[in-house]
VOROBA-549461 format. One line per field, with one value per residue (C-alpha): x, y, z. Coordinates in Angstrom, 2 decimals, always signed. Example, Ala and Ser with C-alpha at 12.3 -4.5 7.8 and 13.67 -1.06 7.14 Angstrom:
2
x: [+12.30/+13.67]
y: [-4.50/-1.06]
z: [+7.80/+7.14]
% end
This chain:
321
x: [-29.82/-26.53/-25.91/-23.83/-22.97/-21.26/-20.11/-19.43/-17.04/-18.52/-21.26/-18.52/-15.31/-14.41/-15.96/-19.01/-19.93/-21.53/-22.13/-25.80/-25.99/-24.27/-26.40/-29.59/-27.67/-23.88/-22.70/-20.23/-18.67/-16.88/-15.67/-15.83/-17.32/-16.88/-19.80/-19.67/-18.61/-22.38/-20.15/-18.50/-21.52/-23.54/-20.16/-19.97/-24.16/-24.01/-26.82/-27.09/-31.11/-29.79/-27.68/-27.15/-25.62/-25.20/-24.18/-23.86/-25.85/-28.37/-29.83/-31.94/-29.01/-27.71/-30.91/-31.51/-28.35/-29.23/-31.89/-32.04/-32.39/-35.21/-34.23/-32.55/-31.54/-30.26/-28.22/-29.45/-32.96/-32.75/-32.76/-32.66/-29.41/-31.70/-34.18/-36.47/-39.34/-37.89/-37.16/-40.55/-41.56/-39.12/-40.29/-37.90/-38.40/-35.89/-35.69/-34.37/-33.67/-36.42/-35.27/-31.85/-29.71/-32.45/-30.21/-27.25/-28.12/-29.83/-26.69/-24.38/-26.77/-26.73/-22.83/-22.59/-24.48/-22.38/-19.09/-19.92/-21.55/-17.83/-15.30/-13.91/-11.25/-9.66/-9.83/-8.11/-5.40/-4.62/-3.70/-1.58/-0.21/+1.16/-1.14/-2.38/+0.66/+2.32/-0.78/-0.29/-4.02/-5.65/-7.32/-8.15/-10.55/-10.29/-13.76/-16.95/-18.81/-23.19/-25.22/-28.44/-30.65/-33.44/-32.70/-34.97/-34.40/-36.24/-36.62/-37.42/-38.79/-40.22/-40.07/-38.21/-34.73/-36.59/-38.25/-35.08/-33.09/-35.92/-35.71/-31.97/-32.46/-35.63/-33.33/-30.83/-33.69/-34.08/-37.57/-38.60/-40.93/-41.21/-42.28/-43.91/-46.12/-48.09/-48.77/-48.79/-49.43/-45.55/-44.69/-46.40/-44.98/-41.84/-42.50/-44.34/-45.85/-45.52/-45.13/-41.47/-42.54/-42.53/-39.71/-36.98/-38.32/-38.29/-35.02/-31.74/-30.31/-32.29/-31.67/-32.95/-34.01/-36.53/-35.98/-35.17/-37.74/-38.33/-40.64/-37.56/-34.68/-33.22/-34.95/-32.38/-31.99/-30.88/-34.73/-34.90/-31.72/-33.19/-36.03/-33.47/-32.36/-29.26/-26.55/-28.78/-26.75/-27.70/-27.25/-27.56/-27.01/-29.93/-29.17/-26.82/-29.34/-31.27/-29.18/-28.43/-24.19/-23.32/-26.03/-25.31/-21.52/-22.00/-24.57/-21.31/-19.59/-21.49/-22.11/-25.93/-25.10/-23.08/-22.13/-22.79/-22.28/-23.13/-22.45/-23.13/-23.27/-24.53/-22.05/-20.56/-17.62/-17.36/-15.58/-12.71/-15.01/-17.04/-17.73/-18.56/-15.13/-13.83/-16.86/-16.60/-17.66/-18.63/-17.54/-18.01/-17.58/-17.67/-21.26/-20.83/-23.62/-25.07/-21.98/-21.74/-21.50/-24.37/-26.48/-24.35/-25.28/-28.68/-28.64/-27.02/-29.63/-32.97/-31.42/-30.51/-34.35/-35.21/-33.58/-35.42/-38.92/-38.26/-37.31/-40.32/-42.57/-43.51/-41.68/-40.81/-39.23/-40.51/-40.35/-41.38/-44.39]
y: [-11.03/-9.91/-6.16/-4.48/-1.16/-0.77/+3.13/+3.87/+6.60/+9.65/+8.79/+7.95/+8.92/+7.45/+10.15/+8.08/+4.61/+1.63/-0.69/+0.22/-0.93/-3.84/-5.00/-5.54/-8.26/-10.04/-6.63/-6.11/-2.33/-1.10/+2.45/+2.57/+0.37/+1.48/+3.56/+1.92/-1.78/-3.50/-7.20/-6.18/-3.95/-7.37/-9.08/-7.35/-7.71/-11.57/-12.91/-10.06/-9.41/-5.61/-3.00/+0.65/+2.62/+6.50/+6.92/+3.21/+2.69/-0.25/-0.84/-4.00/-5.90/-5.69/-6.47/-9.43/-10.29/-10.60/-12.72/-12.15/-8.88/-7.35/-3.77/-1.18/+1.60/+5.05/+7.38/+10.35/+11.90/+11.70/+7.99/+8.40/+6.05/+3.34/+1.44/+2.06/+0.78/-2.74/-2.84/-2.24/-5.00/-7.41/-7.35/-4.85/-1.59/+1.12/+3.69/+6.77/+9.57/+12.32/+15.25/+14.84/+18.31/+21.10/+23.72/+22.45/+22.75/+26.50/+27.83/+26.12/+28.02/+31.48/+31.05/+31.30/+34.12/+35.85/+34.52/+35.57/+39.57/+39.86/+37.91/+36.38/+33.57/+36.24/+39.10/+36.35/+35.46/+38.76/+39.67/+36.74/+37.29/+41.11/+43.09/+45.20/+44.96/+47.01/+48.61/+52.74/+52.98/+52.18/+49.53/+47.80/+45.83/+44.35/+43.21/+45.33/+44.21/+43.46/+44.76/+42.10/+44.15/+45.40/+43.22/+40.48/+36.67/+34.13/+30.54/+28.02/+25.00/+26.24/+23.21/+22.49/+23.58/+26.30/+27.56/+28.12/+29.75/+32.19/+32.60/+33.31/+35.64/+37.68/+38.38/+40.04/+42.19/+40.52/+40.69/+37.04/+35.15/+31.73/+29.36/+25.85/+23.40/+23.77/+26.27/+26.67/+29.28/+28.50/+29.81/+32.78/+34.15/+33.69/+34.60/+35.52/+33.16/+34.08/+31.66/+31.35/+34.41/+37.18/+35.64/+35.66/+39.30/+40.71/+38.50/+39.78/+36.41/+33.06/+30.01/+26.46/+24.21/+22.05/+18.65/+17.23/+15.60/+16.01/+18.70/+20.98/+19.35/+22.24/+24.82/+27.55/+27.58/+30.29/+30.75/+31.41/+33.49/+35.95/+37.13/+37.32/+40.39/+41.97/+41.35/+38.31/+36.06/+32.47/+29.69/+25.56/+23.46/+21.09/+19.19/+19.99/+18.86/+21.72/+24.19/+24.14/+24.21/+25.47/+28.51/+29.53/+29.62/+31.91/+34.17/+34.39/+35.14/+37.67/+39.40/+38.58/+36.46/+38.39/+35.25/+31.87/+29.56/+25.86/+22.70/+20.00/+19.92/+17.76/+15.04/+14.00/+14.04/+17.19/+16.47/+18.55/+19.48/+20.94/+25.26/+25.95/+25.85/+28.30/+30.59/+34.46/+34.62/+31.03/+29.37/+25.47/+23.23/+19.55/+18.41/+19.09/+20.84/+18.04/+16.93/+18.52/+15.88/+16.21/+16.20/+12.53/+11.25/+12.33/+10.51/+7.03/+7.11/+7.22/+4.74/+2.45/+2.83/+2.41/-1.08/-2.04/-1.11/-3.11/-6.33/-5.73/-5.41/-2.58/-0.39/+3.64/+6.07/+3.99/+5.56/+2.70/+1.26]
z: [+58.93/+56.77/+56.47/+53.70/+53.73/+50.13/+50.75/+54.19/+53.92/+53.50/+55.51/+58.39/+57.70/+61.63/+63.56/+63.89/+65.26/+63.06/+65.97/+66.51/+62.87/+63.49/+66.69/+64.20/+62.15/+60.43/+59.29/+56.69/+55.87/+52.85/+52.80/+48.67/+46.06/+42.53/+40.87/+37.81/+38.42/+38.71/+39.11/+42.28/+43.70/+43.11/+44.47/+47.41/+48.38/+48.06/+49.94/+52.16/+53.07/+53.54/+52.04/+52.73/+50.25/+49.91/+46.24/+44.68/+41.83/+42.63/+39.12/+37.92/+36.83/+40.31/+41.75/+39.74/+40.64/+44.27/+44.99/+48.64/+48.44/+50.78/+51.85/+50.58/+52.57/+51.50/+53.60/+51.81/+51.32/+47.13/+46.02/+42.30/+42.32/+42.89/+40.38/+43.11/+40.90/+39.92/+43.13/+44.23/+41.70/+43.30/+46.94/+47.60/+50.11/+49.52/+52.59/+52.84/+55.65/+54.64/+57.06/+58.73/+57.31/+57.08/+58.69/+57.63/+54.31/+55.21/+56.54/+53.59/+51.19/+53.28/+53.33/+49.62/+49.08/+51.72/+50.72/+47.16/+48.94/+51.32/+49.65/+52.78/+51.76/+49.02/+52.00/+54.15/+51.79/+50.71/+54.38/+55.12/+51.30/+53.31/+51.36/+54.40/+55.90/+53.40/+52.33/+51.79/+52.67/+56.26/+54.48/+51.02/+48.91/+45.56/+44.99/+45.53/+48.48/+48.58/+51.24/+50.94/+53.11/+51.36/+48.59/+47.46/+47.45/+45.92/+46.83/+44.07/+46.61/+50.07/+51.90/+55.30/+53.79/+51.91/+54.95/+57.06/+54.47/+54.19/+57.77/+57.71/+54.92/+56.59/+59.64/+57.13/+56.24/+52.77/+50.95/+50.54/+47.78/+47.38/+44.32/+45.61/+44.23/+47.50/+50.00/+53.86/+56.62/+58.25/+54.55/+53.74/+57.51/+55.77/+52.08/+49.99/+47.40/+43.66/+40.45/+38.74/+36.28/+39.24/+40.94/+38.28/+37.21/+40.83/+42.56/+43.49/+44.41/+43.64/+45.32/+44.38/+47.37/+44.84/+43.80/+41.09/+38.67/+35.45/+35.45/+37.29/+35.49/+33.57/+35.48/+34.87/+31.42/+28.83/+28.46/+32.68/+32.55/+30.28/+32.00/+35.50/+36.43/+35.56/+37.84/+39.83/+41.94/+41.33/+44.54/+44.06/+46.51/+45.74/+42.72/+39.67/+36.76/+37.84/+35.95/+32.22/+33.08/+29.84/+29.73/+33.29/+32.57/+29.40/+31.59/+33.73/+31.23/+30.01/+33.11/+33.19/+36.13/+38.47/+40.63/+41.56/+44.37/+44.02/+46.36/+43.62/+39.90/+36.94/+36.98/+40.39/+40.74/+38.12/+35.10/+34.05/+31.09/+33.24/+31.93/+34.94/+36.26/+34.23/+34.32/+35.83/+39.49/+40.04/+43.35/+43.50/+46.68/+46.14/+47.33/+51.01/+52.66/+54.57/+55.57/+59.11/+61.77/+63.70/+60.30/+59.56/+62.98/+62.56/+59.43/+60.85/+63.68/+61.20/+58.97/+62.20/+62.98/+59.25/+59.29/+62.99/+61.69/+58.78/+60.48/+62.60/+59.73/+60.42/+57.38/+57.69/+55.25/+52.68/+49.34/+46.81/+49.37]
% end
């Protein structure tokens, strides 16, 4: 059975191993293929039965372009890069890895907030800058600092990666409520359950562990903003279509916002065009929560198994069945 693996990279940047991939079948790696070239991304599949991709598009013209096709596999939990339904219509399974960076992800999204509460990386430059060291004062601060305890969070999406950032943020003391679609015992020892009306009106900082469809996409709009508290602090490391980018960056602007921290954004890579990156108070990191090693090994091994099951026809992590 040929293997491709069309964007190996990030996935494996050489800290990892491919060879239990490549013990399942005739398997070919490419660290990059272009985003937005469907001839080469059909190209480079061939006749491969397989391919595992991370961010390449896999659209119907590149499916009908490769009749062979039988699996896809995504190194990722979202697969909205794939036509997963023409695929589906084709024959063909798409798999992904459903829980591989849960507190990863957690403690990315608890960073923010405190990076954006303590200021760390300014503090740390302003010393090595010889601010303190020729400070008149014992010590200094250019940026008021946020004690969360006591303060309320809310959590828009209360699943696994929900769940153990409100377990991070309950052991700073922080008030908890959580908006989900469903509702479980594990969660209410956590948070407590309220619809999206309460939680704007009653947060301090929100963060936004849902994902996207098109019932969320949008979700923090102009519209949301308003009925926010003054001063909220806003985090997003889910998915960037979540937030309205142009009504968040004028509620930074304004003040409304008082910060936000986000790991991804609508248009990956952002776009120089972007107003986010010239909005007040808004720190931006290039779409790297999962990214820790462990949480990329733990993805390689369920995709490795993905792949096994599959040629055994028995099928896992399937998310067109």
């Amino acid at each position: 059975m040929k293997i491709v693996v069309l964007d190996g990279y990030i996935e494996n940047p050489g800290d990892l191993s491919w060879a239990p991939l490549g013990e399942l079948g005739e398997l070919t790696v490419y660290d990059r293929t272009s985003y937005v070239d469907a001839p080469i991304i059909a190209e480079r599949i061939g006749d491969a039965e397989v391919i595992v991709i991370n961010k390449t598009p896999i659209s119907k013209e590149t499916i009908d372009q490769c009749p062979d096709l039988k699996a896809i596999a995504v190194l990722a939990t979202g697969y909205n890069v794939v036509d997963y339904k023409y695929a589906k219509e084709k024959g063909i399974v798409v798999l992904n890895v459903p829980a591989y960076g849960t507190d990863i992800v957690s403690q990315y999204a608890v960073g923010l907030l405190l990076e954006i509460c303590s200021h760390y990386g300014h503090n740390d430059r302003a010393v090595k800058e010889g601010r303190w060291e020729n400070n008149v004062d014992w010590c200094f601060w250019d940026h008021p600092m946020i004690e969360l305890s006591g303060k309320t969070a809310g959590i828009i999406g209360f699943g696994r990666i929900g769940q153990a950032t409100g377990k991070i943020l309950k052991a700073l003391n922080m008030r908890v409520l959580a908006n989900n679609p469903s509702q479980s015992d594990a969660g209410r020892e956590i948070g407590e359950y309220v619809d999206k009306e309460t939680l704007f009106r009653e947060s301090d900082v929100i963060f936004l562990h849902c994902p996207l469809f098109p019932e969320t996409e949008g979700l923090i709009n102009k519209d949301s903003i308003s009925k926010m508290k003054d001063g909220v602090i806003l985090i997003n490391n889910s998915r960037g279509q979540l937030i309205v980018e142009q009504d968040l960056a004028d509620a930074l602007n304004s003040g409304k916002v008082y910060a936000a921290g986000l790991d991804v954004v609508s248009t990956e890579p952002i776009r120089s065009d972007n107003p986010l990156l010239t909005a007040k108070n808004c720190i931006i990191t290039p779409h790297i929560s999962w990214a820790a090693r462990a949480a990329r090994q733990r993805i390689l091994d369920v995709t490795v198994e993905n792949i096994r099951a599959f040629m055994e026809g028995n099928p896992k992590n399937v998310v067109n069945p």
